[in-house]
N, C-alpha and C positions, 0 to 999 in steps of 0.2 A: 504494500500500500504506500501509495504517496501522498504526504503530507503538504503542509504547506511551506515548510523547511527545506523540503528536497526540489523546489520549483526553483527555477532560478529566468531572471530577467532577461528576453532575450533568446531562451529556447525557443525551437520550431518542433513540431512532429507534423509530419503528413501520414493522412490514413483515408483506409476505404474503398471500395466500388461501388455503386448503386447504379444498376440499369433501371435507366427511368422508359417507360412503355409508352404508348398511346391511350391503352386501356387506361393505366394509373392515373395521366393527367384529367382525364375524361372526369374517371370516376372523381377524384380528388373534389374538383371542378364542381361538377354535379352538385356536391354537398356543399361545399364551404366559400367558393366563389367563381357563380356562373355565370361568367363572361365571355361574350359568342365566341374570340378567341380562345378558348380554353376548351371549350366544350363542343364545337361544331367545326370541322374542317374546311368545308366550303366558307364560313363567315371569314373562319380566320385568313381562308386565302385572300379575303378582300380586304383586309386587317394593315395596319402597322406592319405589322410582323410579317402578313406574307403567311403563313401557315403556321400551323395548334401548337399553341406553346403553355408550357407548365406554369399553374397560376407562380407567382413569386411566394406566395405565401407556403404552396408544394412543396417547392425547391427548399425555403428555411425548416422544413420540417423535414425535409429528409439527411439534409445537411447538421440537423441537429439528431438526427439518429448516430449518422455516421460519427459524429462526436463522444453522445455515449456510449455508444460501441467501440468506440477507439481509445483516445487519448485519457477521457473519463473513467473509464474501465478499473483504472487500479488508482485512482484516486482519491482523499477522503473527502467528497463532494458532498457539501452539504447544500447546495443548490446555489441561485444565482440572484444578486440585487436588480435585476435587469438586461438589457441589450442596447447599447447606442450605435449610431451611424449604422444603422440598417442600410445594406442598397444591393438593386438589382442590377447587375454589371452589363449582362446579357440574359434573351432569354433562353432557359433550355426548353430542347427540341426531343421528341421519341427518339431516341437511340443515343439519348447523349449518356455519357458514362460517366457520374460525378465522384469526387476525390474530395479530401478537405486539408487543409493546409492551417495549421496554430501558430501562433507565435506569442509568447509572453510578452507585455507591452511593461508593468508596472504589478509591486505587490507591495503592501503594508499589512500592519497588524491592526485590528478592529481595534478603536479607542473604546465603544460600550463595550465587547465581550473579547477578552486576549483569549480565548480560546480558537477563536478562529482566525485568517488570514483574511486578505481581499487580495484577488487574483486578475488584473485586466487581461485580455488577451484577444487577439484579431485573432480571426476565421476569416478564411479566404475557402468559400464553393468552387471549385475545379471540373473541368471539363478532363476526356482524356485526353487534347490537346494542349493543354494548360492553359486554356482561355479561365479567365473568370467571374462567374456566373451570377457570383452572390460574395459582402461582406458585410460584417458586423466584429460591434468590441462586446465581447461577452463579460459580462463585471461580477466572476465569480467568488466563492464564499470558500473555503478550505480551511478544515480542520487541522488544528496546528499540533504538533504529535507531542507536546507534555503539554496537552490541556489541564490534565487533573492538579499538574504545577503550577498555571496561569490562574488558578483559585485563589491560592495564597498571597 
């Protein structure tokens, strides 16, 4: 497990694959934001874009799988104060194959609770070209590994 002691400022990890489908943007689409781009191929061909692209909000949720599945994984993650500088770089297209790329931007120790850390770090969504697709600064929370010490 990694604490908040063992992050250091500056790190990268890249992780991940995710084939994203036709089917998946559809469905996604369907439920949570149906916009004739998103959800109809003939609109989208008249679209912006030019043809069916993955709602953005898609792409941040699968981009934030590939997170907990990856770099989260052996972390002591106690969740997140939020996300800033959200943005969608490009859109993804069926068959795009997404990656994710971290980087440690800033960490301090919580002034209310020293039991925990504060973790900034950029996410960069990757194509398998290394286009990028999607960024955000994740403003995470990390348990600091002598918590039961940070009482005293």
């Amino acid at each position: 497990m990694r604490y908040y002691e063992d992050i250091e400022i500056g790190e990268t990890q890249e992780f991940g694959e995710y084939h994203v489908t036709k089917e998946e943007i559809v469905e996604f689409a369907e439920q949570y934001d149906p916009q004739p781009f998103h959800v109809d191929e003939s609109a989208a061909a008249d679209s912006a874009f030019g043809e069916l692209v993955a709602s953005g909000w898609h792409t941040a949720a699968i981009c934030m799988r590939l997170l907990v599945t990856g770099p989260m994984q052996d972390r002591a993650s106690m969740g997140a104060r939020g996300v800033d500088e959200l943005r969608w770089k490009r859109p993804v297209t069926p068959g795009d194959t997404l990656s994710i790329r971290t980087e440690v931007l800033d960490k301090r120790v919580s002034e209310s609770d020293p039991r925990r850390g504060y973790v900034d770090e950029r996410l960069e969504g990757r194509t398998g070209d290394g286009d990028v697709v999607l960024s955000w600064i994740g403003l995470g929370m990390i348990a600091r590994r002598n918590a039961e010490s940070a009482d005293s």
